[in-house]
C-alpha positions in Angstrom: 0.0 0.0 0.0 1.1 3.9 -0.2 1.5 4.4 2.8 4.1 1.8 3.6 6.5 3.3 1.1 6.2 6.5 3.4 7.0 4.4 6.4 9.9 3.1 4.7 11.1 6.5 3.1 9.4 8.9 6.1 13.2 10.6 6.9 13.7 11.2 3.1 10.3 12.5 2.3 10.8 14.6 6.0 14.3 16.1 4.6 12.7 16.9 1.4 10.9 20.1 2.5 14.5 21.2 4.0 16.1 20.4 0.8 13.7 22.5 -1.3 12.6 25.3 1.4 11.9 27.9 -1.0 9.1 26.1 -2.7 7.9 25.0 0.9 7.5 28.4 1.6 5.3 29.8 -1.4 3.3 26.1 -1.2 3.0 27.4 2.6 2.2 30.8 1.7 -0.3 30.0 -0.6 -2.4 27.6 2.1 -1.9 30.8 4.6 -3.8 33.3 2.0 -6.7 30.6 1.9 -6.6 29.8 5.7 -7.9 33.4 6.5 -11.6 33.9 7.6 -11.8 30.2 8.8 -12.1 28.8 12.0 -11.4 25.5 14.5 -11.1 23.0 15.5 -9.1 21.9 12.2 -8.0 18.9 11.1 -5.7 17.4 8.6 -5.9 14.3 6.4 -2.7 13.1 5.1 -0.6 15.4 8.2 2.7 13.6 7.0 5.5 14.7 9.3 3.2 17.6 10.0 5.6 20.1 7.5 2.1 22.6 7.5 -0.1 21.4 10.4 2.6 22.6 13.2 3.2 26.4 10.9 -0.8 26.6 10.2 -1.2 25.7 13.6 -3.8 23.2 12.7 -5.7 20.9 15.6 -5.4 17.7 14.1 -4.0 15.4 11.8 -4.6 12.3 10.7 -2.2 9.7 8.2 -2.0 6.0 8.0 2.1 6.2 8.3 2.9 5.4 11.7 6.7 6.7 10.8 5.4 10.0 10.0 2.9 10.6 12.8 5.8 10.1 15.2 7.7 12.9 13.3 4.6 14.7 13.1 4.4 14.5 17.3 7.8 14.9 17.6 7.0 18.6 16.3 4.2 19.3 18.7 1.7 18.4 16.6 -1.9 16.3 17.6 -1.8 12.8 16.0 -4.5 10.1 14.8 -4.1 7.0 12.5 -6.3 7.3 10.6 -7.2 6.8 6.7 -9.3 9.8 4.8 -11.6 7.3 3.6 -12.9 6.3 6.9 -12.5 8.8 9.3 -13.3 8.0 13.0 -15.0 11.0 13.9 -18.6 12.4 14.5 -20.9 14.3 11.9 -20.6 18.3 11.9 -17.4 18.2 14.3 -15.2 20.4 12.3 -15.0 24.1 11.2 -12.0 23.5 8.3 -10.3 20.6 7.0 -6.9 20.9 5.3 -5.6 17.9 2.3 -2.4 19.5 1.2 -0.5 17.6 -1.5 -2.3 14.5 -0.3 -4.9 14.3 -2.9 -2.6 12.4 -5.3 -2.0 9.8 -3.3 -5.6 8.9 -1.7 -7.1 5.5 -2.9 -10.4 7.2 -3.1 -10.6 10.7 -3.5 -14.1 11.2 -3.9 -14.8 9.0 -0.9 -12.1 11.0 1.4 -14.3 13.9 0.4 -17.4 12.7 1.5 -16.1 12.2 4.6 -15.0 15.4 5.2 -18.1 17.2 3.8 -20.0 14.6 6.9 -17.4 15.7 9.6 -17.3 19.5 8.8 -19.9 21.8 10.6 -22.8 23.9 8.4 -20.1 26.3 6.0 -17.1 24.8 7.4 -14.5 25.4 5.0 -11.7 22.6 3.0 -8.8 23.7 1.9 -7.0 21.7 -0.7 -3.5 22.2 -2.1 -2.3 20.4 -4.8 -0.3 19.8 -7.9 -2.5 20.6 -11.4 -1.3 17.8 -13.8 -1.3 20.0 -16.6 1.7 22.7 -15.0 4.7 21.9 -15.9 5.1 20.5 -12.4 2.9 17.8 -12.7 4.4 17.1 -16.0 7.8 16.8 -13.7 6.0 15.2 -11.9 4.7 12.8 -14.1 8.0 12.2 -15.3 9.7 11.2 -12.0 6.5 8.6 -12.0 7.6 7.2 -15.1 10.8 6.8 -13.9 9.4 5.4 -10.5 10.4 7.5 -7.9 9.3 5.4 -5.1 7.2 8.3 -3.9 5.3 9.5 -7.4 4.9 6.0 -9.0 2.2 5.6 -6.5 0.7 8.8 -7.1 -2.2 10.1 -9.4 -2.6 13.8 -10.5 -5.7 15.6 -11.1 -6.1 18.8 -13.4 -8.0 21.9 -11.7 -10.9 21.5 -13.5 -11.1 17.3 -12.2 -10.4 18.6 -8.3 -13.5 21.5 -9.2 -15.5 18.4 -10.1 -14.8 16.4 -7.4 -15.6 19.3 -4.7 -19.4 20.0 -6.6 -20.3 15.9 -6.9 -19.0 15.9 -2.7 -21.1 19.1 -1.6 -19.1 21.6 -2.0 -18.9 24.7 -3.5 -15.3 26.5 -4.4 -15.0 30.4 -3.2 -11.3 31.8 -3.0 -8.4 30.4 -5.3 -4.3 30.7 -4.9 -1.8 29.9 -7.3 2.2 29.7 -6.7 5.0 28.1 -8.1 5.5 29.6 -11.5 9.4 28.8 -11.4 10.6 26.3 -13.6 11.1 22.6 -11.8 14.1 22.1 -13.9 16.2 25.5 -12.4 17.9 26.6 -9.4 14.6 27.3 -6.6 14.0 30.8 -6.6 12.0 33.8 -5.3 8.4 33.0 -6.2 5.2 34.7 -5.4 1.3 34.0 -4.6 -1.4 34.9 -6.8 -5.3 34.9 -6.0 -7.4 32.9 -8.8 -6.0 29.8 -10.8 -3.2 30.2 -13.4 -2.2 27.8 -15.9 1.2 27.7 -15.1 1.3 27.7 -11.4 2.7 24.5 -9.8 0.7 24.3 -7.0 -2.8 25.8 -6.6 -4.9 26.3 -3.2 -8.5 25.5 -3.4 -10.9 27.0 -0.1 -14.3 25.0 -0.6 -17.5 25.7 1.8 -20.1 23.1 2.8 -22.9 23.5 0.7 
């Protein structure tokens, strides 16, 4: 399953976001523009090592890799194993829910979504970050897949218009927007910036959704 290669790799996947900080910090950015006028408890699905639950300063996260939760505590932050497509909490219990990155590499997207539209409260927000295929970062991406990383050969990328889709058919309706990454993947990282609405050539794109 995925989530044993994570076990396997957590350190390397961990060290990745120190390796490549500058795009940590616009993907970061971008989730902070989107995280404004919403409210808590949180929770995460897919926390990882907890890279933007312990910054966003999110309640909760859950992941089914027992080597990343315990990286993900070891940074302070609160930890359930859990999988997105069965979640083992209450209807209406949370104001926001956060899947950053994590979308590629559910087993069921739509299901994951389901649940979160039963566990968040009357117009609790979701925030989703992700990859668009078509950027030339998913086409990186797509590439290291190819050549199968032992991270992305697992993974599945969505365009904007397939995550758009997925948020309507799961009750929700899309409000506010963020794009970032518009370097090159193939260059030396450099200063990027966030923009409000999707662009075509961003590499990562922030989605804020409300319960309809």
């Amino acid at each position: 399953m995925v989530f044993d290669i994570f076990d396997i790799y957590a350190m390397r996947y961990d060290q990745w976001y120190d390796k490549h900080r500058i795009i940590y910090e616009y993907e970061l950015n971008a989730v902070k523009s989107a995280k404004d006028r919403t409210y808590r408890p949180s929770l995460e699905i897919g926390v990882g090592s907890g890279r933007f639950a312990k910054p966003l300063n999110i309640d909760l996260g859950i992941d089914p890799s027992e080597s990343l939760l315990k990286i993900a505590k070891g940074r302070g932050v609160n930890v359930i194993r859990s999988v997105g497509e069965s979640l083992p909490f209450s209807n209406n219990k949370f104001n926001t829910i956060y899947i950053l990155i994590t979308i590629c590499f559910l087993d069921d997207p739509i299901k994951t979504l389901k649940e979160g539209n039963r566990i968040l409260k009357n117009k609790g927000n979701i925030i989703i970050g992700f990859v668009p295929k078509e950027s030339k970062w998913g086409n990186y991406y797509g590439i290291l897949k190819e050549k199968g990383n032992p991270f992305y050969k697992y993974a599945t990328f969505y365009t904007y218009r397939e995550i758009l889709d997925m948020l309507e058919e799961t009750g929700f309706n899309y409000n506010e927007i963020y794009s970032t990454l518009f370097q090159n993947p193939d260059k030396e990282e450099t200063i990027d910036f966030v923009e409000k609405g999707y662009y075509k050539d961003a590499g990562f794109v922030v989605i804020k959704a409300t319960k309809s």
